[in-house]
C-alpha positions in Angstrom: 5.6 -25.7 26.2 2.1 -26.0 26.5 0.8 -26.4 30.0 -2.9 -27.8 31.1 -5.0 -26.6 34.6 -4.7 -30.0 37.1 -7.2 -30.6 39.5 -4.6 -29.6 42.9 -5.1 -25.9 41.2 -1.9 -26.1 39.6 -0.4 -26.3 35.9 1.4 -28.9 34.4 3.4 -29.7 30.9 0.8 -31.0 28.2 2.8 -34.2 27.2 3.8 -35.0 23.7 2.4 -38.5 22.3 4.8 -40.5 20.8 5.4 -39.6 17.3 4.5 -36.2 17.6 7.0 -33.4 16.8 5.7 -29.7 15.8 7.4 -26.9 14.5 6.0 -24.8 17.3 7.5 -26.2 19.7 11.2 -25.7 18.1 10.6 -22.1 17.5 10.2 -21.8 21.1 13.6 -23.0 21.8 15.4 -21.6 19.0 16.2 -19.3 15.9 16.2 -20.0 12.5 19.2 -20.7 10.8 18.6 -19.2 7.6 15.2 -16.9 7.2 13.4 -13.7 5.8 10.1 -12.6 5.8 8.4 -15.0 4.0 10.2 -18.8 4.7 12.6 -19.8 7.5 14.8 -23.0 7.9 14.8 -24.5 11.2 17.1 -27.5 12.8 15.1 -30.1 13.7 17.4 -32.8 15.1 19.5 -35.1 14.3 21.2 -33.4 11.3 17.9 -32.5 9.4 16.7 -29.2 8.8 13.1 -27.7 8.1 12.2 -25.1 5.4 9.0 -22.9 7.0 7.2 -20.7 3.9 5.7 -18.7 5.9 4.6 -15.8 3.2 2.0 -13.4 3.9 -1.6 -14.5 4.0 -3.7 -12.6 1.4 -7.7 -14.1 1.1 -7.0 -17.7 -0.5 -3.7 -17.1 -2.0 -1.2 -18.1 1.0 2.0 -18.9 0.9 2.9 -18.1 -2.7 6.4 -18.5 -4.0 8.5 -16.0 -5.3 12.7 -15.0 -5.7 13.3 -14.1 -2.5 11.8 -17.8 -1.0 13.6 -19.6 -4.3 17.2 -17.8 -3.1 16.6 -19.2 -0.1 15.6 -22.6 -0.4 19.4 -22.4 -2.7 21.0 -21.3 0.5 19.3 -24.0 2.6 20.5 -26.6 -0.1 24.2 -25.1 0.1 23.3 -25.4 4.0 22.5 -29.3 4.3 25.1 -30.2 1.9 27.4 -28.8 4.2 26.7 -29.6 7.2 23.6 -31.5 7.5 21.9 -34.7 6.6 18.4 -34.1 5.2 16.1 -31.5 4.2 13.0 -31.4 4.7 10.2 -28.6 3.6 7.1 -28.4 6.0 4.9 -25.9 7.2 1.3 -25.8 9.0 -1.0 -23.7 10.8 -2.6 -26.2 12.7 -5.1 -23.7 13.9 -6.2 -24.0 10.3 -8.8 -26.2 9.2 -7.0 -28.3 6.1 -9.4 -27.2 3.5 -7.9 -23.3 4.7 -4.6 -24.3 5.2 -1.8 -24.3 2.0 1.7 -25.9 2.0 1.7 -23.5 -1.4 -0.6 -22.1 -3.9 2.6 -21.9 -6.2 4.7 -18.6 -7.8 3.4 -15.4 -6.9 1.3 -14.4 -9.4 0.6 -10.7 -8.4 4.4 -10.0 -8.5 3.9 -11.6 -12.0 1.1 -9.2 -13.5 3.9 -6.1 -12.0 6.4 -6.8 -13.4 4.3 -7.8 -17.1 2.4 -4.7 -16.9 5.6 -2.9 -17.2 7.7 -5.0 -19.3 10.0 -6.8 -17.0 10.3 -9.7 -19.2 14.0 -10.1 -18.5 13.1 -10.3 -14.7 10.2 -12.8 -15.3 12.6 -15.4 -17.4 15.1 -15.1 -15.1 12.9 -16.0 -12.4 11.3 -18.9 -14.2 15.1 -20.0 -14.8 16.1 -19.6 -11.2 13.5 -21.8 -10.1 14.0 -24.1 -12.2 17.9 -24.7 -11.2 16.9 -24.3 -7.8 14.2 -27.7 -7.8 17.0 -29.5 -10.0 19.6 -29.1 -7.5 17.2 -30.2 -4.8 16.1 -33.2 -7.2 20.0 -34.4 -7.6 21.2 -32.8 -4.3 23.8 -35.3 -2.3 21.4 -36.0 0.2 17.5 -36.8 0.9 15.2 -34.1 0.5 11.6 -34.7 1.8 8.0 -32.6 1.5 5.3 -32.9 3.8 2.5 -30.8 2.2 -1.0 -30.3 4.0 -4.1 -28.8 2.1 -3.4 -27.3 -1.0 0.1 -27.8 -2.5 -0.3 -26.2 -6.5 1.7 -25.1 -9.4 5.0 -24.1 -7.8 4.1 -25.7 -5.0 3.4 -29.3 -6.7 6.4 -28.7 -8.7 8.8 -28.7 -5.6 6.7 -32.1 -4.1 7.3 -33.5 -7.4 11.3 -33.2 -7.0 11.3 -34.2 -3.7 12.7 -37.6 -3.3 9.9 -39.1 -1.0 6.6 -36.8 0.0 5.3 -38.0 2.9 1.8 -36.1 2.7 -1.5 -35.5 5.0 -4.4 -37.3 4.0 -6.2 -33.9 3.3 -3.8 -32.9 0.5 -5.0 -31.6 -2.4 -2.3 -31.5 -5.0 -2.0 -30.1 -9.0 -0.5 -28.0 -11.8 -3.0 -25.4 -12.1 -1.2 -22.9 -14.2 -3.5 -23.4 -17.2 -6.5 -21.2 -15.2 -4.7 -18.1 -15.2 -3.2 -19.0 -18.9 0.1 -20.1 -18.4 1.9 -23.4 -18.2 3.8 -24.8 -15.2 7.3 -23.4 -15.6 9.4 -25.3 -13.1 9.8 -28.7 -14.2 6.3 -30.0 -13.6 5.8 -30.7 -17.3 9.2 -32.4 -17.8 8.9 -34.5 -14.3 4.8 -35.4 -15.1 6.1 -36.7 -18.4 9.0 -39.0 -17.0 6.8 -40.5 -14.3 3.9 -41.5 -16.8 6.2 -42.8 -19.0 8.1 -44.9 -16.9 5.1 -46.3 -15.2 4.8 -50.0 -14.8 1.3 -50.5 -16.0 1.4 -47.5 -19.0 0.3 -49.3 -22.4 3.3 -49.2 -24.8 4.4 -46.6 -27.5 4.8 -42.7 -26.9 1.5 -41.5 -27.1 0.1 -42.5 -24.0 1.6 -41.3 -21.2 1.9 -37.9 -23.5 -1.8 -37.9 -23.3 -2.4 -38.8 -19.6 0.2 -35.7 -19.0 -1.8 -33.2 -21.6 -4.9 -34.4 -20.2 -4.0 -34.0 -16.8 -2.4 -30.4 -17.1 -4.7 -28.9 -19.4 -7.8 -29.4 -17.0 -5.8 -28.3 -14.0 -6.7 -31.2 -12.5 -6.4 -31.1 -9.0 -6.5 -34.1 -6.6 -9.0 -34.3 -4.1 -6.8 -36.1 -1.6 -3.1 -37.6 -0.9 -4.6 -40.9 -2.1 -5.7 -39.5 -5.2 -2.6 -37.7 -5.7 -1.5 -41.3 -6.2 -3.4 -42.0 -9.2 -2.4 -39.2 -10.8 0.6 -39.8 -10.0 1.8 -36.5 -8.3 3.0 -39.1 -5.9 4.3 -41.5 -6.3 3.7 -45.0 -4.9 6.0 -45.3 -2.0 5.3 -41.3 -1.0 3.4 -41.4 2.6 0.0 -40.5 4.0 -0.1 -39.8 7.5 -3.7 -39.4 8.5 -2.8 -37.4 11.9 -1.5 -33.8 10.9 0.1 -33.2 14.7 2.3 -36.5 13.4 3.2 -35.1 9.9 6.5 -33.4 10.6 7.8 -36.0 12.7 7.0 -38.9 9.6 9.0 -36.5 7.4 12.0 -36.3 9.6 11.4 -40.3 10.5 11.8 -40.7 6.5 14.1 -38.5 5.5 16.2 -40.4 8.0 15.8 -43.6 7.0 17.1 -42.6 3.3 20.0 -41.3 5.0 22.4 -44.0 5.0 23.4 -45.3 1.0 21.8 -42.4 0.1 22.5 -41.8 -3.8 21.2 -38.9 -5.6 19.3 -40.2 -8.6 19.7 -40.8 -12.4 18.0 -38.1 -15.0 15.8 -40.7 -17.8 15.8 -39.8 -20.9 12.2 -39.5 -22.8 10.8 -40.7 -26.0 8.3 -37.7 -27.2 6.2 -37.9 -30.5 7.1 -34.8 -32.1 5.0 -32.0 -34.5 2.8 -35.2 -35.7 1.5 -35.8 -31.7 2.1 -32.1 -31.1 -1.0 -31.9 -34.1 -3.2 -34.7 -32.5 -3.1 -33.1 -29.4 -4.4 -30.1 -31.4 -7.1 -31.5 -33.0 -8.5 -33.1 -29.4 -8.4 -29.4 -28.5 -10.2 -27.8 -31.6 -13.0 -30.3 -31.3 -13.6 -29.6 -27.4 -13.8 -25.6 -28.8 -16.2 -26.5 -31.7 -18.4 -28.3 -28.9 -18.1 -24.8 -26.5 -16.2 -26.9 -24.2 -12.7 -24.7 -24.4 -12.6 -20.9 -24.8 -10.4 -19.1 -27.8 -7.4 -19.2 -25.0 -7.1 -22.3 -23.7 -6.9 -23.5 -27.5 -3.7 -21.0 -27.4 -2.6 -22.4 -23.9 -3.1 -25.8 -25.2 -1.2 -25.7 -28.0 1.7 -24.5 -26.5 1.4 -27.2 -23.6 1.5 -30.1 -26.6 4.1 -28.6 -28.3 6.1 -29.1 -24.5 4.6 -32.5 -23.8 5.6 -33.7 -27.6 8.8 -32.6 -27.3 9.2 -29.8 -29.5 10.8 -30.6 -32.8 11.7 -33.7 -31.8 11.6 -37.0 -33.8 10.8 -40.3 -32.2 14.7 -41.6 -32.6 15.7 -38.9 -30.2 16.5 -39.3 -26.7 14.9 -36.0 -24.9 16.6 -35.2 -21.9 14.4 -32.8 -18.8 16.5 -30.1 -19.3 15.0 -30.0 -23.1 11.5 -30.0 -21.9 12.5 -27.3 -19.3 13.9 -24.8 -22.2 10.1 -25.4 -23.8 8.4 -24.6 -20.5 10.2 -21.8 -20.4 9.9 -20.5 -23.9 6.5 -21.1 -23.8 5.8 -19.2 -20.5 7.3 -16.5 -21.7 4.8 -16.3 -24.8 1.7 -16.9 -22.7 2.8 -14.1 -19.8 3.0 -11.6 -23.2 -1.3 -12.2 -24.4 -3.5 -9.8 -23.3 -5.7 -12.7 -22.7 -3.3 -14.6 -19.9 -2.6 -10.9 -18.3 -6.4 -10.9 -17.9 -6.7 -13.7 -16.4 -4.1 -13.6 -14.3 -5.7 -10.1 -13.0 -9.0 -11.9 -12.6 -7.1 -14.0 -10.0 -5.1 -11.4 -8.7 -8.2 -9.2 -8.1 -11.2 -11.6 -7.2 -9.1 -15.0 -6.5 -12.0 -16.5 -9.1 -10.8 -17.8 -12.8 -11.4 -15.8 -16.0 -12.9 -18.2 -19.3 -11.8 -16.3 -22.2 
């Protein structure tokens, strides 16, 4: 407990305003329950737990995701289903100004570029596989599961807000699916889950097209929003997600609403999609091809692009079909796995690797 100097010469407990709970303060009293190097699940109170990330800090690219941390957050949803009520995933430096701190800059991208450089695609599927199960199981888990991101929260690390059933985020959140810049596509259900909110969206015009576009559009520019509110509009939150504009009160709004979807809690419903096909697969295309006649894309994000519209329109689907998220998982994964074998996304991901700065081939 923190103490403060009193005027008698002595030292007395700091007290805690109400609505203030941090993490600190638990790990004084307590061991994690579950934990390795890089993330750590804590018991909070009152039946909900805390999963820490806590990965090594290198330059910008903090927290970063990888097997060991998705084999974990598995255990901690084995954990809660068990024998606890919620789940909710947190972590914050609060030494850390917000625009230095990240909840996660996604997958570990320098594990990536090892295990490409010497072939490991078996390993590389698998792990987009494994994290894929692992955010659906926390999507239709039997109980509430609740992010409360601070700073930047990308790729991976959007993907897990976006299955979250309520985020409850700090106002200084900046939150997007920025796989595109080192020339991949977001592999664990970001695609897929981006589509189904768009779609389903009160105000989206009618027909197929648009909320495909929004998605592409979105994606494609590695849009990334500039704060929790803006998150909103592009719908990385949704509407009745949180903003808490005092980071010392973030964690203990989590718990307060993970809590109060406790009781009548029900898992919800996968919705199907309605996705254009090859024909809107082809005018995504031709979108594309004009911005690289104008010098606006490179030769590579024509190739990323297309293989990002031929996810977002479903494949070989046909209008008539019901496409289900699992579908549009299988294409994030195949195409993943043909982006993470170019030369051209290799380099780029070692430009990131090696000078945290993008590459434009």
């Amino acid at each position: 407990m923190a103490l403060q100097f009193m005027p008698d010469g002595a030292y007395a407990p700091i007290p805690r305003p109400a609505g203030v709970l941090l993490l600190e303060d638990i790990k004084r009293s307590q061991k994690p329950l579950l934990g390795s190097k890089d993330a750590s699940v804590w018991d909070i109170g009152d039946g909900v737990l805390c999963f820490e990330i806590h990965a090594e800090v290198r330059g910008n690219l903090m927290n970063m995701l990888d097997g060991d941390i998705i084999t974990l957050i598995e255990k901690a949803t084995a954990l809660t289903a068990k024998s606890y009520k919620a789940l909710v995933f947190y972590n914050d430096d609060l030494n850390q100004l917000p625009h230095k701190t990240n909840f996660s800059v996604g997958a570990n991208i320098g594990k990536a570029q090892f295990a490409a450089n010497i072939r490991m695609w078996g390993a590389i599927e698998k792990n987009i596989a494994q994290g894929q199960a692992a955010y659906l199981a926390l999507r239709y888990a039997p109980f509430p599961v609740v992010a409360a991101p601070a700073g930047r929260a990308l790729g991976g690390g959007c993907e897990l807000l976006l299955h979250a059933d309520h985020v409850q985020a700090y106002a200084e959140s900046y939150i997007g699916l920025v796989e595109v810049g080192v020339g991949l596509i977001p592999g664990w259900g970001g695609c897929a889950t981006m589509l189904t909110r768009w779609q389903y969206a009160k105000d989206m015009p009618k027909g197929v097209m648009p909320a495909v576009g929004k998605v592409f559009e979105i994606i494609s520019t590695a849009t990334v929003s500039k704060s929790a509110a803006e998150a909103k509009e592009l719908m990385f939150l949704k509407p009745s997600d949180g903003i808490t504009m005092n980071r010392y009160r973030l964690l203990a709004d989590a718990k307060a609403a993970a809590l109060a979807l406790v009781e009548g809690y029900a898992k919800p419903e996968p919705k199907p999609l309605r996705l254009p096909g090859p024909a809107g697969r082809i005018g995504l295309q031709m979108v594309v091809d004009g911005f690289a006649k104008r010098g606006i894309a490179t030769p590579h994000d024509v190739t990323v692009s297309g293989h990002l519209a031929e996810i977002l329109t479903g494949g070989e689907t046909d209008l008539v079909d019901e496409v289900q998220e699992t579908d549009i998982m299988t294409l994030e994964r195949q195409g993943f796995m043909k982006l993470i074998r170019t030369k051209e996304s290799l380099a780029r991901i070692k430009s990131i690797v090696d000078t945290g700065r993008p590459l434009r081939n």
